[in-house]
N, C-alpha and C positions, 0 to 999 in steps of 0.2 A: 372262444379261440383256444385252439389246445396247442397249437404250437405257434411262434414267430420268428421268422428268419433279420437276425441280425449283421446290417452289412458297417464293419468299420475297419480299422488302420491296423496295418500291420507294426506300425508303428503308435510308440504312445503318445505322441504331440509334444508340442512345447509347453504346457502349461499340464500343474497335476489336476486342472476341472476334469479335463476329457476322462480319466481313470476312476476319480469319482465318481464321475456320471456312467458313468462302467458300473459299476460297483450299485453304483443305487436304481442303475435299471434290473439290474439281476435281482435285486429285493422285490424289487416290482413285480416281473415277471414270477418269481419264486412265490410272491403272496398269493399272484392269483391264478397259483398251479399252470402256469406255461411252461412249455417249454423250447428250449432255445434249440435253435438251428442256425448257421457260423458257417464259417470257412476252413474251420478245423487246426488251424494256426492256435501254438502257445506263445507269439510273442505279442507286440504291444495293446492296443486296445479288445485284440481279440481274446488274446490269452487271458489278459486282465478280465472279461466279462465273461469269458468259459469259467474262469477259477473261483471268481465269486458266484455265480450260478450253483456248480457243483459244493460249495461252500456252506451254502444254502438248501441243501439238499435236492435239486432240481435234478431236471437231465437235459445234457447237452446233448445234442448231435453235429458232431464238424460232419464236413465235405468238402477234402481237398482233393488237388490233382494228384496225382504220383510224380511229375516231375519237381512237386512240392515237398512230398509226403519222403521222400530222397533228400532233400537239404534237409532233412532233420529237423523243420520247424513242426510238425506234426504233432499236436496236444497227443499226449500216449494214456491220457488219464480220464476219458470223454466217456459218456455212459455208452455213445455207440461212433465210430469213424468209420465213416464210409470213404474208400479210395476209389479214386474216380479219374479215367483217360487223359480227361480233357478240362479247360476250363466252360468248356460249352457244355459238359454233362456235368460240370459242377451246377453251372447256375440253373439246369435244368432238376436237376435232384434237389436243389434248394430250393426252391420254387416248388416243385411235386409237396415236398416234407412240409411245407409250411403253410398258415393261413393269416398273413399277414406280411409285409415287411418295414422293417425300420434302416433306416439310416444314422449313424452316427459320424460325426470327425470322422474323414479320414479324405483319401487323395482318389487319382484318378479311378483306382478298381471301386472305389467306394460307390463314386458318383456315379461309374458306369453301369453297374448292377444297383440300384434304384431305378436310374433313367430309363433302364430295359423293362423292368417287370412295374413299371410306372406304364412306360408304351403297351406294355399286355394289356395292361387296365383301362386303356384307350380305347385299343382296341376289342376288346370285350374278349378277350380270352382268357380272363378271370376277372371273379369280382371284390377281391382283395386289398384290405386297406394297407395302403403306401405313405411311410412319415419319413421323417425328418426330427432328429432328439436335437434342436438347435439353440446344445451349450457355444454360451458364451460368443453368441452372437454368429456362429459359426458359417450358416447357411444364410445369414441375411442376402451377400451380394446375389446368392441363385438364387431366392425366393423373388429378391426384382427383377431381375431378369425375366424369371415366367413371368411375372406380371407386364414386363415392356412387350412377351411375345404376345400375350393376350390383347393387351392396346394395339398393336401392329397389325393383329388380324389373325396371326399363325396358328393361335391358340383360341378354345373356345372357352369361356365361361366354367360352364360344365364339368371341362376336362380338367380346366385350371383347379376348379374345388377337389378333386381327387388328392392334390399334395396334403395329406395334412401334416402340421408341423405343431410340436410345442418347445419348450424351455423346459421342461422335466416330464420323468422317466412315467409318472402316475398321468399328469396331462394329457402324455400323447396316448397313453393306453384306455383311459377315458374315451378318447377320440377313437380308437378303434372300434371299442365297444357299442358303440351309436354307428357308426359309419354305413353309408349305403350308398352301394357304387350308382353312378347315373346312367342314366339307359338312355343316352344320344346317340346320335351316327355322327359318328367322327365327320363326314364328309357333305353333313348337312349344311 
């Protein structure tokens, strides 16, 4: 893997784990020569995992909108920012630039850009592993959740093992490094 697109909070949470675990995914990712792809945001858990990154001598790449990149949250210190129309050609050039994704803490944009390039991975429009960095218990209620849709029916087996999740920043990149998308039909 030579790059991973990291989706979290533009905010830093209430608890200083989520900044740390910032911080020591960027070690991670730094050790094992990746590098990061973002939302291009300098404030809370973004900025926090762009600064350590670059900190660490990596390279970032954001990709924000321009009605973004206008409020001035714009990291201005990034090895490359790409400004980008839309939020739809954000998360399409986040996706293109990356060979992986993670999720960390964060809120609805967080969870919404996993759940989509999780559905690509369903539907076989890449074969890319999709995590979950689940400090401090963060993503337990959504991990049952898949699992009630899987008991219900809505969900396959198959599909369900594509989330993968760990508790730290080294676990879940282990899990990358193995990871092999499943070759079902969704509609089997």
């Amino acid at each position: 893997m030579r790059r991973i697109c990291v989706y979290c909070g533009s905010s830093a949470g209430a608890h200083s784990d989520y900044a740390d675990a910032a911080r020591e995914l960027a070690a991670v990712l730094t050790g094992h020569e990746i590098e990061l792809v973002y939302g291009g945001a300098s404030v809370g858990t973004m900025g926090i995992l762009a600064d350590a990154v670059l900190e660490h001598g990596g390279k970032v790449h954001g990709v924000i909108p321009k009605m973004l990149e206008e409020k001035e949250i714009a990291h201005q210190g990034l090895t490359e920012l790409h400004v980008v129309s839309s939020m739809h050609a954000r998360k399409s050039m986040m996706a293109a630039l990356s060979d992986g994704f993670v999720a960390m803490p964060g809120a609805f944009g967080t969870l919404e850009e996993i759940i989509e390039v999780l559905t690509w991975g369903q539907l076989r429009f890449h074969d890319k592993p999709c995590g979950l960095l689940n400090v401090r218990g963060y993503f337990d209620k959504l991990l049952a959740f898949f699992d009630h849709t899987l008991s219900e029916g809505f969900l396959r087996a198959e599909n369900r093992s594509m989330l993968l999740c760990d508790t730290t920043p080294t676990g879940l990149i282990q899990k990358f490094e193995r990871y092999s998308a499943p070759h079902v039909d969704k509609w089997q």
